[in-house]
Each structure stands twice: as structure tokens, then as C-alpha cells.
N, C-alpha and C positions, 0 to 999 in steps of 0.2 A: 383509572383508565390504563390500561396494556396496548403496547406499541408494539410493534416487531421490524427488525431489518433483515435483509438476508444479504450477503455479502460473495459475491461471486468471484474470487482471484483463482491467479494462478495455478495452486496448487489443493486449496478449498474451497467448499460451500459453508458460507459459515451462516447460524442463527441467534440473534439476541432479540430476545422479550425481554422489554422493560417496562415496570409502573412508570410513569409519567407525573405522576399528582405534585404538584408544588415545583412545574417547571424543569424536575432535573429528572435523567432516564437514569434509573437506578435496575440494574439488572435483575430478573427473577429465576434465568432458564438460560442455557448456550449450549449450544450443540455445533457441530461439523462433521462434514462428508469430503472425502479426502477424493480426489477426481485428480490430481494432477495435469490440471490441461496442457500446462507448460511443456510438458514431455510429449504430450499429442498432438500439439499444432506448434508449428515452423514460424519463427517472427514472420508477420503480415500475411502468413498462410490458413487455408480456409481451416472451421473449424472439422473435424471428419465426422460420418455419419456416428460410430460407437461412441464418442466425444459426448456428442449431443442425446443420443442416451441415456447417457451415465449422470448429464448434466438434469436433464428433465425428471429423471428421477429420485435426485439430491433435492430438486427446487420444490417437488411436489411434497417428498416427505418431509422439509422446514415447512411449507405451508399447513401440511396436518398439525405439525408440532407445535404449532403457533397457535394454532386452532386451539387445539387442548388447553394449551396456556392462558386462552381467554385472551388474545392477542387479535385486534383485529388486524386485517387484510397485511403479508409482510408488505414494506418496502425494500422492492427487491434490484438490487443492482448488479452487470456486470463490469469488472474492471480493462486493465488492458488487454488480458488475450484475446476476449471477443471483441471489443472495440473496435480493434484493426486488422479483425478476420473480414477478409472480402466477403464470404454470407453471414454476416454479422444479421442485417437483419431477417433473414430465414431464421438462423438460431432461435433469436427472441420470438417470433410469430410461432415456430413449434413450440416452445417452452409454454409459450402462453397459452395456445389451443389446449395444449393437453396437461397444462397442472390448473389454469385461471388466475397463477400471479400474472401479474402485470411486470415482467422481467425488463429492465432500459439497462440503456449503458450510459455512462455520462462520460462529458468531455474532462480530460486529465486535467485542467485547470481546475474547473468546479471538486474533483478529488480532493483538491493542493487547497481549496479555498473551504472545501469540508473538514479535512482534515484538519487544518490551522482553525478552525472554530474547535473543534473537539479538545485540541491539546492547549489553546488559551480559556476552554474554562477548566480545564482539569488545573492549567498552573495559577489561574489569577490575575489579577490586575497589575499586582506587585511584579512580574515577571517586564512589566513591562514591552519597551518593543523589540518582538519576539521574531527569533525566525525559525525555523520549520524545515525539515527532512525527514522522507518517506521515501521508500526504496521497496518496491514491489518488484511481482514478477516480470510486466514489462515496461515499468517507467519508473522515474525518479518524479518527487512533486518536490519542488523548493516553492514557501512562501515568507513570505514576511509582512509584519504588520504592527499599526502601532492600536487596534483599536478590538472589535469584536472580528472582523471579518479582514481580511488581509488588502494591504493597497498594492502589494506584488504576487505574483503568482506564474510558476514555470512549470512545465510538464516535460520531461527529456527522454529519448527511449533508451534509457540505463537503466531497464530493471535487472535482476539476478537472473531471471532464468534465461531471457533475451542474448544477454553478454555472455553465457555460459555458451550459450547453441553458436553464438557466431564465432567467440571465439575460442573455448576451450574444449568443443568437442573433437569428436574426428579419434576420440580413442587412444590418445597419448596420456597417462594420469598416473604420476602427478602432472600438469601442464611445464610445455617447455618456457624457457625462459622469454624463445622468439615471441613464444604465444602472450605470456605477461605483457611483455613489451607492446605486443599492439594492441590490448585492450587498455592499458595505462591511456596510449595516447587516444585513443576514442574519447574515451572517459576524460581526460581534459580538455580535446576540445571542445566537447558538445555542452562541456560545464561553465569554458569558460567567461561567457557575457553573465551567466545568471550567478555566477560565486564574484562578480568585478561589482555586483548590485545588491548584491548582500552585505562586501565588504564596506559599501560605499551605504549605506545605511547602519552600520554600526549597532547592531541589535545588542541589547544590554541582556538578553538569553537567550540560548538556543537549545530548541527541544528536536528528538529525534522520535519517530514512531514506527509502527511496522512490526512482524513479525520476525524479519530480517536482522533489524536493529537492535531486537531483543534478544538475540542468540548470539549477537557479535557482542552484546553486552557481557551476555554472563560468559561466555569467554573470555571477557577483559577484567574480570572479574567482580561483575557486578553482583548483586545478592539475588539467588535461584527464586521462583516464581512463587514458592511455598511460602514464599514472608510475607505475600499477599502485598495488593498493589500500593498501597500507602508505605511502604519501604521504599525511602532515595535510593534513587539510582543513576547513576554518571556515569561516562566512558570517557576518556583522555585519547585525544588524537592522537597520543606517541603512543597509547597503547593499541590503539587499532593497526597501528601501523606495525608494530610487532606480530601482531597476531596476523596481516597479510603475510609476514616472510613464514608463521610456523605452516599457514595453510597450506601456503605454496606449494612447502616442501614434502605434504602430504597426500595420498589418495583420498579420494570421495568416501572410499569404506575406512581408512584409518581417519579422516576429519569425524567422522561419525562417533569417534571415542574421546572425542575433545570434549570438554566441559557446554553447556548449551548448543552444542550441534546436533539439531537430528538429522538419522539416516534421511527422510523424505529429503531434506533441503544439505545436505552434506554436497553435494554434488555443484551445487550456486552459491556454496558460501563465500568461497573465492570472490567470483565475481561480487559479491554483494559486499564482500569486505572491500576492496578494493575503489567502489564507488562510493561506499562513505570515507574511507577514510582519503581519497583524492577529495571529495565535498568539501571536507571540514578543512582541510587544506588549504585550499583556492578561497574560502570563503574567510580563511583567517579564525576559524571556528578552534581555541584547544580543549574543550570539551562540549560535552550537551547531556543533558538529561532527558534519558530515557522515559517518556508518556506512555502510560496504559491505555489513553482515549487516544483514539485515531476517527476513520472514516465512519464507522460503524456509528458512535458515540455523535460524530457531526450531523449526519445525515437526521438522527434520532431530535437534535439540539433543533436544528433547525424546521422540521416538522412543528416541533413544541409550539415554538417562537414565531414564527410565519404562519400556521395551516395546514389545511389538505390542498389549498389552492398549490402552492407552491410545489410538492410533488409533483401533483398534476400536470405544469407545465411544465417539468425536468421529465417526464416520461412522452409529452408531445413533442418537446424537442428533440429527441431521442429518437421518436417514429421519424421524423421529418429530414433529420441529417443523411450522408449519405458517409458512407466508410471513409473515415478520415484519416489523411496521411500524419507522422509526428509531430506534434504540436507545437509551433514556432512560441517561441519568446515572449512575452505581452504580459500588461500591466493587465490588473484583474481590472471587470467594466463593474463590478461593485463597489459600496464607496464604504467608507467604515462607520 
């Protein structure tokens, strides 16, 4: 049996076909379509008409592509920037007229509670109780848990591209110091009830995911993509913390020559460095290992394990919600 997801963020459309046989999604096929929405829609501004275009025609060509693969129907999501676009659901209703996935968004919690399934089977049981950092384009998901599915879960709007628009554009680059300064303090208050609950659960690991997270890695020097995912890989808080002062003090086209920067995301790395390594901080975290499984990998896990049922009612919920403001603080309502 072949599966497929399609993955709607920020800056792509991504596809993974997986076999499914014996429980675990084992990849066969990935592809991505580079849309940068983050650069076309304004935090909590609508999505624009060429946006949804460019979007419709990423989502139709992974659904061919899946097709071919002998992949049935994707399971297709979008993440924060449509979520908290006011025609959020215009978007989806076109998407879906004109390709026939069935496009949902889902709520940043269920992300943070997908996400922590994917990266506690990637680590084991032996990882113990785990906590979780994901740093997208317009949220942070912190989870923590002791079991399969998380007994904590936060959604924050600290993504990278989010915090770059508010506060380091305007065309100043490298960003001034004023401008550091007031996303530093964003970024700890809006952190700080969910890193006092982290601390206060005392996770015996912490894993970080994201594509975010993997660039800040091999900047810190972690080992490049080519050693294929079964290569450890760890980041040290002091060195994230270095690598905010080298960014800082560079432009978005000189970030772009740094070791794991690329030009697309040179421009929010800042921001994205600076919210993990404030996370790992507050949360008392001094390193984490870097997870190849994320959302993609969860969503897939838990299809497996649950059903079609269970999709099914994540994309009715989805029809039925109505554009929802940042997501307040809350204990996950699943149990582990």
C-alpha cells in the first residue's frame, strides 16, 4: 500500500509517497514546489489572488505525482500562512474545485502533536520523556511528552518568516541593533509560560525538527544532508547562540554564503536563529538532536495507526472552523 502527504508551508509545497506495509512510512518518491507564500502574504493578511494560483497549481501537480507513484488520494495540509489568512477558506474551496485534493489546515496544536509522534518514533522509547521544537514559517509548536502522543502542546506565532516581516524588514540589512532588541523581547515573552513548563517537566531529551532547524544545524556545525539521515546530529545552545551574533552582523545575500544557509531562507534565518536559541534557553534545553521526521512523517504515522476515519474528521474540522486568531497555551485534549 502507498500513501502520500502533501505539505503546504511557508515557503513550499512539498510531496512524500510512502509504502506503508509493516506499519512504518518508508519513503519511495519527494518532490517540492517552491511558492514562497511567506513573502506574499503579510502575518494574518489575506492570501492574494496570484498566491493561490501558484498554490493550485503546486497541489494539482503533487496530486498527478502521486498518482503515478501508485499513491492513493494525498493527504494534503496547509500550515500557518493559510490558517490565519482571513479567506483561508476561499483558498481551500479553490484548491479543491480545481485540483480534487481535499486541501485542510489544521489547528497549530494538532502540528505540535503530529510533529512530536513523528520525531518520538524516529527517536524511540529509550529517548524517553521527550520534548519537541519546530520553528516554521508562522509558528513555533513546543510539545512534550512521556508516551506516544504528547500530554503538552503550545502553538506560538514565532515563526521565521512572521518575525522577519514584523520586525526586521523595512530595508535596513544587516538589521539594527534597535530592531534585535525588539524581537529578542517578543520572542521571550510569548515564550515564556510554555519554556516555565518544559523546564518544570524536566525532559530527559530534546529533539528539534523543521527545515529551519536543519540549517541552523549545519551552521553549527552539524554533518551536511549527504551522510543521509541516520548520521547523529546535535546543536549546542552556546553555539546557536554564536551563530545569532555571526548572522546578525551579516546581510541576507552574505547569510546565504554561510555553511547550510540557503539563499530562499537567508533572509528569516535570523529570525529563526534567534527563536530557537531564546527556546532552548528559557526552557533550560543545552542541546537537542536534530529529527529527520517531522509533520509530514506524523500525519503519515498516524493515518497508519488510526485509519481513513481519522483524516476524515481533521479535514471536517477544518471545513467547520472559522479563521483563527494565535493559539493560546493548552494542555493537548489527547491522552497518551
Amino acid at each position: 500500500m502507498r500513501i502520500s502527504v502533501v505539505d503546504v508551508g511557508s515557503n513550499t509545497v512539498r510531496l512524500m509517497v510512502a509504502d506503508a506495509e509493516g506499519g512504518v512510512p518508508l519513503p519511495v518518491h519527494t518532490a517540492k514546489w517552491r511558492l514562497r507564500l511567506s513573502e506574499q502574504v503579510r502575518p494574518g493578511g489575506p492570501v492574494p489572488e496570484e498566491a493561490v494560483e501558484r498554490l493550485v497549481s503546486a497541489v494539482a501537480d503533487a496530486g498527478r505525482t502521486a498518482d503515478r507513484w501508485g499513491a492513493s488520494g494525498p493527504l494534503a495540509f496547509a500550515t500557518a500562512v493559510v490558517r490565519a489568512a482571513p479567506n483561508r477558506q476561499e483558498v481551500l474551496r479553490t484548491v479543491r474545485a480545481r485540483t480534487g485534493v481535499p486541501l485542510c489546515t489544521l489547528p497549530g496544536e494538532v502540528e505540535a502533536e503530529l510533529t512530536f509522534l513523528g520525531a518520538r518514533r524516529w527517536m524511540g522509547w529509550r529517548a524517553g520523556p521527550l520534548a519537541l521544537l519546530d520553528i516554521g514559517g508562522g509558528s513555533l509548536e513546543i510539545a512534550f511528552g512521556r508516551g506516544r502522543l504528547p500530554g503538552f502542546v503550545a502553538s506560538l506565532p514565532l515563526g521565521a518568516a512572521r518575525l522577519t516581516h514584523e520586525f526586521l524588514a523595512g530595508g535596513q540589512d544587516p538589521a539594527s541593533p534597535d530592531q534585535l532588541r525588539a524581537l529578542r523581547r517578543k520572542v521571550r515573552h510569548q515564550l515564556r509560560d510554555a519554556a516555565a513548563r518544559i523546564r518544570w517537566e524536566g525532559p530527559r531529551t530534546a529533539v528539534a525538527t523543521s527545515r529551519t532547524f536543519q540549517q541552523l544545524g549545519r551552521l553549527c556545525g552539524a554533518p551536511p544532508g549527504r551522510h543521509g539521515p541516520f548520521m547523529a546530529r546535535r546543536m549546542l545552545c552556546s553555539d546557536l547562540g554564536d551563530a545569532v551574533g555571526r548572522l546578525a552582523a551579516l546581510s541576507a545575500a552574505e547569510r546565504a554564503r554561510l555553511p547550510g544557509i540557503s539563499a530562499p531562507r537567508s533572509a528569516q534565518s535570523l529570525a529563526g536563529a534567534v527563536v530557537g536559541h531564546t527556546a532552548m534557553k528559557l526552557t533550560g534545553l543545552d542541546s537537542v538532536t536534530l529529527c529527520p521526521w517531522a509533520i509530514r512523517e506524523g500525519v503519515l504515522l498516524r493515518h497508519i495507526e488510526d485509519g481513513p476515519s481519522w483524516w476524515a474528521e481533521v479535514v471536517r474540522r477544518s471545513d467547520e472552523a472559522a479563521p483563527p486568531a494565535p493559539a493560546p497555551l493548552r494542555l493537548a485534549s489527547t491522552s497518551n
